[in-house]
TORMIKOL-332405 format. One record per residue (C-alpha): x, y, z; residue number from 1; residue in one letter. Coordinates in pm, whole numbers, plus 50000, padded with zeros to 5 digits. Each point is the difference from the previous one (the first is absolute). Layout:
BEGIN
    east   north      up     n   res
       X       Y       Z   NUM     a
...
END
This chain:
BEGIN
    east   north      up     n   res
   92268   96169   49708     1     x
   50067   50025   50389     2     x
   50130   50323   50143     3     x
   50310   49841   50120     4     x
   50133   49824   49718     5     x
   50303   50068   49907     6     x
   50100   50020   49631     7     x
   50171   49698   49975     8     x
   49755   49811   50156     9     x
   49767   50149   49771    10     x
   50200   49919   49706    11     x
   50019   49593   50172    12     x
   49680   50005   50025    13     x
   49931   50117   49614    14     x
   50285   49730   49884    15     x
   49797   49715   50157    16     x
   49659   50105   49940    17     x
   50029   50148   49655    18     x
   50337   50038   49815    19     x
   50006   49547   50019    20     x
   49681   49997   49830    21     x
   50104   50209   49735    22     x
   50323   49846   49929    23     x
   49866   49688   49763    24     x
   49815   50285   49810    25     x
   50260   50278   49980    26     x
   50380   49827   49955    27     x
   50085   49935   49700    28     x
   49815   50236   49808    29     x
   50012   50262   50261    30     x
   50064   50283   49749    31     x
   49731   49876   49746    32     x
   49765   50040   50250    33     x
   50075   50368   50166    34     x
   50167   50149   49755    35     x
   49868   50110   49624    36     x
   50220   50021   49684    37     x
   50367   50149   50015    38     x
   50006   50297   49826    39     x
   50408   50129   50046    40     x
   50258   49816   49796    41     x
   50335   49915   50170    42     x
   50223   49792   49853    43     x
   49982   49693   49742    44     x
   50109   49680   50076    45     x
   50070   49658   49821    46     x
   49703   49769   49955    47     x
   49952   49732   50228    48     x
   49748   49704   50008    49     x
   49653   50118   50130    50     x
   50029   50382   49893    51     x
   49736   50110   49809    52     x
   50016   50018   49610    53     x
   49838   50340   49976    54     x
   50308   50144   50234    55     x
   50262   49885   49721    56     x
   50179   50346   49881    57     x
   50007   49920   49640    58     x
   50271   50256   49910    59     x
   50241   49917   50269    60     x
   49979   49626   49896    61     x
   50062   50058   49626    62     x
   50306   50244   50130    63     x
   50126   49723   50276    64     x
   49907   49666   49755    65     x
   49801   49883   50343    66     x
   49700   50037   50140    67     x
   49987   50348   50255    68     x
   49655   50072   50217    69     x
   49937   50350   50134    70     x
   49973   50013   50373    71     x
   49780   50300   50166    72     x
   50109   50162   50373    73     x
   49739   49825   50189    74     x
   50058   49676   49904    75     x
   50358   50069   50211    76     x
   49866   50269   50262    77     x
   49629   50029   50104    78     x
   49897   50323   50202    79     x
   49674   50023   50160    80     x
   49831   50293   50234    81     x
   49686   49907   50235    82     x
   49784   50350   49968    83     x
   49851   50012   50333    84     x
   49709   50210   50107    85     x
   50042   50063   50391    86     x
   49655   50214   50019    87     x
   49783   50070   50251    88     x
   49739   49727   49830    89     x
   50263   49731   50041    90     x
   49984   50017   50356    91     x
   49647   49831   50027    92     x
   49964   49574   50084    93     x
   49777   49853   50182    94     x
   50019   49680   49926    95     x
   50346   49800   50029    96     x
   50272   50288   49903    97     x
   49953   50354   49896    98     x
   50079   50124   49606    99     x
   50296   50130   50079   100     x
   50098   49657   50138   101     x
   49911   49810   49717   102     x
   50185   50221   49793   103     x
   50320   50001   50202   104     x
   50010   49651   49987   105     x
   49904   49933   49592   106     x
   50289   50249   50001   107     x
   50205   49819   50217   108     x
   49941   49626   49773   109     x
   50067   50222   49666   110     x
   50283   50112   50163   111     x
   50158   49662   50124   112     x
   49905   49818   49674   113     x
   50147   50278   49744   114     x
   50333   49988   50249   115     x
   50038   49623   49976   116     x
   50042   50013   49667   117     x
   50254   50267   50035   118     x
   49834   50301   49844   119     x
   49961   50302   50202   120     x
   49674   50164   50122   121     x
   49902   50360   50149   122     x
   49716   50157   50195   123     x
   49830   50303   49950   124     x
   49716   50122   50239   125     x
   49712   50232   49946   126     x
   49891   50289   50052   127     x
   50212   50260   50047   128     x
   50361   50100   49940   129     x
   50117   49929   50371   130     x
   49928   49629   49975   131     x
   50275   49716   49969   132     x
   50143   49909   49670   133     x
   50212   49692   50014   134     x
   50284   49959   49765   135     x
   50002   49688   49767   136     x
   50246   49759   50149   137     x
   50019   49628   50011   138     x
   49972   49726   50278   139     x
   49803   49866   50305   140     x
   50078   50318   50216   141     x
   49821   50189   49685   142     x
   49741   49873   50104   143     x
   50008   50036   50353   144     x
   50064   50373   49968   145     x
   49676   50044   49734   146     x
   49777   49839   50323   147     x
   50116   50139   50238   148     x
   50017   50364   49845   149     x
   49622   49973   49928   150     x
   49890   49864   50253   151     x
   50179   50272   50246   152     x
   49879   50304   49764   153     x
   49666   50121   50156   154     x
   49703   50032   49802   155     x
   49895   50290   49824   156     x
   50356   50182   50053   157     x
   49997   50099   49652   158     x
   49639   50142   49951   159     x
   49694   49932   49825   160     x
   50030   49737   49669   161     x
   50124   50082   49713   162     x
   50078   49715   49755   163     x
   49988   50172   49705   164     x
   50265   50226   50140   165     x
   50223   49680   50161   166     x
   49972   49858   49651   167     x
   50100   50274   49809   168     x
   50326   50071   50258   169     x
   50039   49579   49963   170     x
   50039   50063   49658   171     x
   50213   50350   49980   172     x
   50258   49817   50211   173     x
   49991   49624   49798   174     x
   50221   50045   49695   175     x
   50063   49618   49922   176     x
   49731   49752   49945   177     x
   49923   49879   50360   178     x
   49750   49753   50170   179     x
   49723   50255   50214   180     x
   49774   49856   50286   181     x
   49740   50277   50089   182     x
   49875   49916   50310   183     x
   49662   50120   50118   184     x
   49676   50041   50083   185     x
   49963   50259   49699   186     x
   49748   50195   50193   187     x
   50101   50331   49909   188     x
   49939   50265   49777   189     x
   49880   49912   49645   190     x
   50206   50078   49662   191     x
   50289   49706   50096   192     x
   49950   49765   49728   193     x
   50128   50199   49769   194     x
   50347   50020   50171   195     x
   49969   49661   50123   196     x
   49934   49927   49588   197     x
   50317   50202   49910   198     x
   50244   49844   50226   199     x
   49858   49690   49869   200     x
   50101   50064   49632   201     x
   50376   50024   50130   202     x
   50011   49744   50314   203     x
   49824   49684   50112   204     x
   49785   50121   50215   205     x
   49759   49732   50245   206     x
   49784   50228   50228   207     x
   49944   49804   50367   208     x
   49634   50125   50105   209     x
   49985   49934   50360   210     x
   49614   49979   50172   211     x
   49823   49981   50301   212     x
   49649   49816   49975   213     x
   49890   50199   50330   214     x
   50001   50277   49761   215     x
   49733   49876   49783   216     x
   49722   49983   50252   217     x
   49866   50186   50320   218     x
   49899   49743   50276   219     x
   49672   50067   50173   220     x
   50148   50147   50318   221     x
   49789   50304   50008   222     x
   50117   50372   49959   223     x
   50372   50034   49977   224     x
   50248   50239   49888   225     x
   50143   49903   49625   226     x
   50366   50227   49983   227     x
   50128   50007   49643   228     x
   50381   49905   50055   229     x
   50124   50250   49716   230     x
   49844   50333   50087   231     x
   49913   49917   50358   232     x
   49655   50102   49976   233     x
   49776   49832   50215   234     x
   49606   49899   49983   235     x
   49755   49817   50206   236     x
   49744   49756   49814   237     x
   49756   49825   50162   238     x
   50097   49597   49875   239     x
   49628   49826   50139   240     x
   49853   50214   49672   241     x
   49981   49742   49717   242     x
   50017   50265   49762   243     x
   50369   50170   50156   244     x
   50120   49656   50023   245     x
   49881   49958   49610   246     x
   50121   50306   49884   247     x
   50369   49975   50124   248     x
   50043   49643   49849   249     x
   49913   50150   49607   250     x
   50213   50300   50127   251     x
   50266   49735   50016   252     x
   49952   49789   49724   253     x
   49981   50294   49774   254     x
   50342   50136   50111   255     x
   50119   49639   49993   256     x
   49855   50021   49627   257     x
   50190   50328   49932   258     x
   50331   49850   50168   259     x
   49965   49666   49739   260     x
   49924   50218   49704   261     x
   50281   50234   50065   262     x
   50228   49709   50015   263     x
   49886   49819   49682   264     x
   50046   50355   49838   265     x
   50366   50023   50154   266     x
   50063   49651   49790   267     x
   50188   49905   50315   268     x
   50002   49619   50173   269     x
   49788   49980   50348   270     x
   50069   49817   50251   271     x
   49742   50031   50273   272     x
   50065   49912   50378   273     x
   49742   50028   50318   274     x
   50103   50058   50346   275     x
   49725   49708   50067   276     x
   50191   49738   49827   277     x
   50343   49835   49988   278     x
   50217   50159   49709   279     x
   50132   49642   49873   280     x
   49723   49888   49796   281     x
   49874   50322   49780   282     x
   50384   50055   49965   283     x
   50036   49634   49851   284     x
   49694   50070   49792   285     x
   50175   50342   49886   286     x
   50304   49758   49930   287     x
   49879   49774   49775   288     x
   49758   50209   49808   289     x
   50333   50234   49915   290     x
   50110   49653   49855   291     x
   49720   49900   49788   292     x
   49917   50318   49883   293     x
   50261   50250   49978   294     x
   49995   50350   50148   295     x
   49745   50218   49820   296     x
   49642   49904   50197   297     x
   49914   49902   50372   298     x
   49842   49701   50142   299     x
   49632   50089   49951   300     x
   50020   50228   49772   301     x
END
């Protein structure tokens, strides 16, 4: 994303690039696809053609002589929250866009396509207490505000990651069944799946891992300084030895390991996005697999 876009011409540029290619898969069963089953019951309604049998309220139809359905809150109002972690870790791209960029703008293209439908969406970043939470409200400028309020909050205001601890707020403060985006690179510290599992049980829950393939593997450029982005610590490795070079790619696809595992024990969709790639196509992949298969289990799992 350049440096002087503006949010609206971020948000253009997302509607022609992205949003239009996910229109033929999302509309019409836009709510099938993102959200999971209703859980709070509103009001009941007369039966009209196409509702499902199963909804039929039995003892309001014997009462009434004609067929009633129940109808749940969030098939009239859906409320989602983006969860997004603003670490120091999300500042790091090499390739075309940092994390944080990436994740500003999935969060912009939730935002836009949950607001179309007229639903309302909020934002919570992480870590920290000092860091932005955005109100639920619907509309275009809803989304405007959610891209341009992350993408003007520096990284690393709040601290060090926590997800366990962003989760577990996420949840204190969700009363309703909502839909949650967590939005990260989940490199923090270990022991989140099991909050990430919980708020599972009482939301639909899709967790947006954003990477960064420079990340993987150390080029052969000779002794540099590595700085880890969450503590600050920094160390110099010499990257012409085989062996360092060797070393730091298991290092990597063990915690990549660890990351997977802890998200297949969470029980939570994952939708994973590079800052290498364009977001479109994983995104329509993500799309149709929540069609064919339902919510429980993640393309390649």
């Amino acid at each position: 994303m350049a440096v002087m876009e503006t949010p609206e011409k971020v948000l253009r540029r997302l509607e022609f690039k992205v949003i239009r290619r996910l229109d033929g898969f999302l509309f019409g069963d836009y709510r099938g696809i993102f959200y999971g089953p209703s859980l709070d019951l509103a009001e009941v309604r007369e039966y009209q053609p196409g509702d499902e049998i199963k909804r039929i309220d039995w003892n309001v139809t014997a009462r009434m002589n004609r067929l009633f359905i129940r109808q749940y809150l969030e098939e009239r109002e859906l409320t989602a929250w983006l969860l997004v972690d603003l670490s120091p870790s999300m500042g790091f791209g090499t390739r075309r866009h940092l994390k944080r960029e990436v994740a500003a703008e999935f969060a912009a293209v939730a935002a836009y396509i949950i607001t179309r439908h007229g639903d309302k969406v909020g934002c919570l970043a992480f870590p920290g207490r000092h860091l932005p939470v955005i109100p639920p409200r619907a509309g275009r400028v809803q989304a405007l505000r959610i891209l341009q309020v992350l993408n003007r909050t520096a990284i690393g205001e709040g601290g060090l990651t926590d997800l366990g601890a962003a989760v577990r707020h996420a949840g204190r403060m969700l009363r309703r069944r909502r839909l949650v985006f967590v939005i990260s690179d989940f490199l923090t510290q270990p022991g989140w799946d099991g909050p990430l599992r919980d708020l599972g049980q009482r939301h639909d829950v899709i967790a947006v891992w954003i990477r960064d393939p420079a990340e993987e593997e150390l080029p052969d450029v000779g002794v540099i300084p590595i700085r880890d982005p969450e503590t600050g610590q920094q160390t110099w490795v010499d990257t012409s030895d085989r062996r360092v070079r060797t070393a730091y790619r298991d290092l990597v696809a063990a915690q990549q390991t660890r990351i997977r595992d802890a998200l297949r024990r969470a029980r939570v969709d994952t939708l994973e996005l590079s800052t290498a790639g364009a977001m479109v196509d994983p995104l329509v992949k993500f799309v149709t697999y929540r069609k064919q298969r339902g919510r429980w289990r993640s393309p390649g799992r």
